[in-house]
N, C-alpha and C positions, 0 to 999 in steps of 0.2 A: 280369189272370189270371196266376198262377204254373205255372209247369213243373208239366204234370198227368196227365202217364206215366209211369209208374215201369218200367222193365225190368230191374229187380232190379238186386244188386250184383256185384263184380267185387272179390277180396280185401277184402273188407269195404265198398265208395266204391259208394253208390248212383248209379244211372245212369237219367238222366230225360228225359224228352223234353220241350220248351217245347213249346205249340201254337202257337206261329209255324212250326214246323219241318214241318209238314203243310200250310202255302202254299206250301212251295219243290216236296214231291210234287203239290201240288194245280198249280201254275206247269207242272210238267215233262208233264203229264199233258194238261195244254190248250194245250200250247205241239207236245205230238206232233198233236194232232189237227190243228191249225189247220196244223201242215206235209204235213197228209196221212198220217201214220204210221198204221201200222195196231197191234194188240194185241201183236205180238211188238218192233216197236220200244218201243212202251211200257213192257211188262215188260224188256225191255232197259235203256230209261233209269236207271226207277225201281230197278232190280236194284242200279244202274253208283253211283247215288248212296248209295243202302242203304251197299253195301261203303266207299266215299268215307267216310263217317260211323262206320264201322266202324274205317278207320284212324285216324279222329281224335280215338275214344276211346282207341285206342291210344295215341294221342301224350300225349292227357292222363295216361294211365294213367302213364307216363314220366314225368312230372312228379311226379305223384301217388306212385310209391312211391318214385322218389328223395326228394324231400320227407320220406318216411316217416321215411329210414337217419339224415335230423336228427333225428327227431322231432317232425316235423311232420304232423299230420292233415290228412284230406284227406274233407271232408264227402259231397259229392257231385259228381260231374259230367254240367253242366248240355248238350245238343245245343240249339242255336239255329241259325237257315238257316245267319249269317254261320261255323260253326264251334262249338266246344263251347268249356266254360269248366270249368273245375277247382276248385273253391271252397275253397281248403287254407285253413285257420287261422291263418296269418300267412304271411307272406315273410322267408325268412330272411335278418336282420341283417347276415349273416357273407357277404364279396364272395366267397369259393371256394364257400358253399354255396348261394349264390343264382345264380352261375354254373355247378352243377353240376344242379341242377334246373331253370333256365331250357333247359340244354343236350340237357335230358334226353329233352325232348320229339321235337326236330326231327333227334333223334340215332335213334330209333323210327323217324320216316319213312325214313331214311337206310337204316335196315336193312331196311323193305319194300322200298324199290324196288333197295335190291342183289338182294334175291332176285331178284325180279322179271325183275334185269336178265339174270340166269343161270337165269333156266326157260323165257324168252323167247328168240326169236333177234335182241335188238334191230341188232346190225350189218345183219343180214339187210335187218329195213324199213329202215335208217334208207340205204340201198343201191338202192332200189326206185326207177325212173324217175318219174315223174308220173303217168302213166297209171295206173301197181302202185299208185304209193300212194294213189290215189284209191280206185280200184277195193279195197284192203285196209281202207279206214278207215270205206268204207261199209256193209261186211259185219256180220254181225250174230252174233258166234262168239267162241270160249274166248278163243282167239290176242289178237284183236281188244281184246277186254274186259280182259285183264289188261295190253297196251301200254297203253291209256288210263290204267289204274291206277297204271300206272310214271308217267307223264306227270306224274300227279293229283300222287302223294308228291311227286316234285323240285320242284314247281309249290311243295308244303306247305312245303318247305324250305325254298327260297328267297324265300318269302314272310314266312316268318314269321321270317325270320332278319333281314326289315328292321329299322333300330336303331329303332321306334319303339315308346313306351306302348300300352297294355300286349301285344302280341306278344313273343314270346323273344324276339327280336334287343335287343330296346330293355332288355332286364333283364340280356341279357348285355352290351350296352355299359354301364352304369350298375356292374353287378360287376368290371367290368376295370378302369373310374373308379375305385372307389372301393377299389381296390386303392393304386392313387398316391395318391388326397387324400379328404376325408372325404365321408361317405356324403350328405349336404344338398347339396355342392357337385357330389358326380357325378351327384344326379338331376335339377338345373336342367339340366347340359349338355345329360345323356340326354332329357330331357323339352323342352327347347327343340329337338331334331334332332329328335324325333317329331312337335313340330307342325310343323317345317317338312315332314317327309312329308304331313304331313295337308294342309298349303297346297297341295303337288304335286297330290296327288291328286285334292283337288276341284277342282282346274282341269284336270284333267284329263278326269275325271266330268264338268261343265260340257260339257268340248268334244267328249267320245266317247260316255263309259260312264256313265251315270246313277248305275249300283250305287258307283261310288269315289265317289261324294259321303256316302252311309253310311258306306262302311270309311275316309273323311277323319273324319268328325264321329266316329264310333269312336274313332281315334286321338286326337283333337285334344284331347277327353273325356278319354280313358286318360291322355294325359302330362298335363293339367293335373290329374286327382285323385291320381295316382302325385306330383307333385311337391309340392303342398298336403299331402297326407296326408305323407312322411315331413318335411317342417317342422314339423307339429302335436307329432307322435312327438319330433321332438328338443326340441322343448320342451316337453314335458312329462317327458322324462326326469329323473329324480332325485325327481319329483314326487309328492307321494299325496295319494289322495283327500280327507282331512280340509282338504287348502288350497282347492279347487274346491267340494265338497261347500255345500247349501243349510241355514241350519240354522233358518232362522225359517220355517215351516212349520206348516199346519193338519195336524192327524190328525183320526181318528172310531174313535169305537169301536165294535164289531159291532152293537150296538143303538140306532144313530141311525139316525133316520129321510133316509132321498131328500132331503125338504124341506130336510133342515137342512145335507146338503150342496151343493143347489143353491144352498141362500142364502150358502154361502162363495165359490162358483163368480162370482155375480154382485158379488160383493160386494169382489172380492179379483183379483188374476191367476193364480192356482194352476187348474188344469187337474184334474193327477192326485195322490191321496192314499194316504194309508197309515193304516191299520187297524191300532190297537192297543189291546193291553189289558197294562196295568201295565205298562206300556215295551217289553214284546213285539211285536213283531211277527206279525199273526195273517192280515194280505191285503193286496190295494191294489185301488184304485179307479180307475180309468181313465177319464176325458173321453166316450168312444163309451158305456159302459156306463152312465155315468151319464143321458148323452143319450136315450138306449136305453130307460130306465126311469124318468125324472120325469112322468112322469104316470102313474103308480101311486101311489095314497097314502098305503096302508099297507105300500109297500116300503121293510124295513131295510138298513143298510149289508150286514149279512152273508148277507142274501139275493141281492146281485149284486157281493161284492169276489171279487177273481181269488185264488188261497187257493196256486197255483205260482207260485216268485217266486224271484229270488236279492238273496242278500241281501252284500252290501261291507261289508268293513270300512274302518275309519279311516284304518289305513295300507297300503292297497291301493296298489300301484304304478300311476301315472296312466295310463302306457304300455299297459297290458294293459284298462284301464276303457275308453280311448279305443275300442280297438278288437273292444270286447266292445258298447257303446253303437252302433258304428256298423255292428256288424252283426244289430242286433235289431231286428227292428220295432216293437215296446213298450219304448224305449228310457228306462225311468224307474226305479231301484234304491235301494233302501232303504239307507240304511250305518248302520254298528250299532257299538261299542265295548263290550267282553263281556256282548252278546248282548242288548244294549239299546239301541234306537231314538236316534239325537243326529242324523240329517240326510237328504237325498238328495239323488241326483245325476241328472241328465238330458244331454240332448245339447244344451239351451239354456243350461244354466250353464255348459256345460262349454267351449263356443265363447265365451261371454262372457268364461272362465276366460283362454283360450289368444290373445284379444283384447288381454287387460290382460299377458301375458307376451312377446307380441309387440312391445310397447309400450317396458314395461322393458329387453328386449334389445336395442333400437337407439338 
């Protein structure tokens, strides 16, 4: 299941809610009862988390338009229990502009909870005997609710300011690296200290807190595809499509029949095709859809090709295929040389590609 709430955008950046994020209210809601809470502590909790998640669109937001001032887009921002995720269109190359958008984030929370700290009387509590402060933290009121929020932000800060993948901390150690020595060498450092947070933590989860054995595999995940991915990137750099690209390849034209391309299907290792007539390009055929529809007999190719498609050229920079391939679902592109069909690319040649370059470079 994908992110399937939409709550509209915010300077252009859709804001969506995953349905994972509706077990954390559904968790807080069973977790009041079984303590005895009654409807006002509930609406309380669920209020205290609401706004929680409000800030951390905010944070993203911070990400998100700094990003912009490079020009970098910023598609949507994703709310998941663990936190929300900001889906920008790259990461920027440049170690001042990746450390000025990593920064951008936890520099938002920084500015709620100054507020905070001057609309609150936080000296006051933080002054309060045992007895006050117990007695104040169990009350159920303005005062009350906006100390926790303060709490919540510095909590945000300092957490995400640990150096690891993918969190800011771990993007702003990787841009301060790669200010001294080049960009492949600062992310193994960066990404080797992220998984050693990730060892901490699950031994930690292990012995206390169950939830850090998630936010370890999190981490652990985050620095090893942040360290694999920019390897790939530098090798492919300088690179274009026509080196990678497949060129022995079946095509169909809009009036073959199903039959005739299941019998390539079975007959060959091609998957997915391309629909052409006199070297144009007119659809492609996908593997599901084909599946989908061989037992129809009288279905043509052009009754079930996909007819939206983008299409590559020959000397397409490899660097920008990489990561247009790895962020599609239908990852399969026609490449074309003045606007005539000579090959395609996938996300299986393109690893076979980046296999045999890895190869060459050591």
């Amino acid at each position: 299941m994908k992110a399937n709430l939409s709550l509209g955008s915010i300077a252009g950046i859709k804001i969506k809610v995953h349905w994972t994020f509706f077990l954390l209210i559904i968790w807080i809601v069973s977790d009041q009862i079984k303590r005895g809470g009654d409807t006002e502590s509930i609406l309380y909790n669920v209020a205290f988390i609401l706004t929680v998640f409000l800030c951390v669109v905010l944070h993203e937001l911070g990400h998100a338009l700094m990003a912009r001032r490079f020009k970098i887009g910023t598609k949507k921002i994703t709310l998941l229990p663990i936190g929300g995720i900001a889906s920008m269109e790259k990461i920027p190359e440049s170690p001042r502009q990746e450390f000025l958008v990593s920064i951008a984030g936890p520099i938002v929370n920084v500015i709620i909870a100054t507020l905070l700290y001057f609309i609150i009387p936080i000296k006051d509590i933080m002054n309060l005997n045992l007895d006050e402060s117990f007695s104040f933290l169990v009350r159920f009121n303005m005062q009350n609710f906006l100390f926790y929020l303060f709490l919540v932000n510095v909590a945000l800060v300092v957490f995400n300011m640990i150096p690891a993948f993918p969190m800011d901390g771990g993007r702003v150690l990787r841009a301060l690296l790669a200010m001294k020595m080049n960009r492949v060498k600062a992310t193994q450092i960066a990404a080797s200290v992220g998984q050693f947070f990730a060892v901490l933590f699950l031994i930690i989860g292990l012995l206390y807190n169950p939830f850090l054995i998630f936010i370890a595999l999190f981490i652990f995940l985050g620095a090893y595809g942040e360290n694999k991915m920019v390897q790939h990137l530098m090798l492919l750099k300088g690179h274009q499509v026509k080196e990678a690209m497949m060129t022995n390849i079946t095509t169909f034209s809009p009036d073959d029949t199903i039959n005739k391309v299941i019998e390539a299907i079975l007959s060959g290792t091609e998957n997915n095709f391309v629909v052409v007539k006199e070297s144009v390009v007119l659809g492609l055929l996908y593997h599901k859809n084909i599946i989908e529809n061989s037992n129809k007999e009288n279905c043509l190719v052009k009754d079930i090709m996909t007819t939206t498609f983008k299409l590559l050229k020959d000397d397409d920079d490899l660097k920008k295929v990489y990561e247009l391939i790895y962020g599609e679902s239908k990852a399969f592109f026609p490449v074309v040389k003045s606007d005539e069909l000579i090959g395609v690319i996938d996300i299986m040649n393109l690893n076979e590609y980046l296999l045999i370059q890895a190869k060459l470079t050591h």
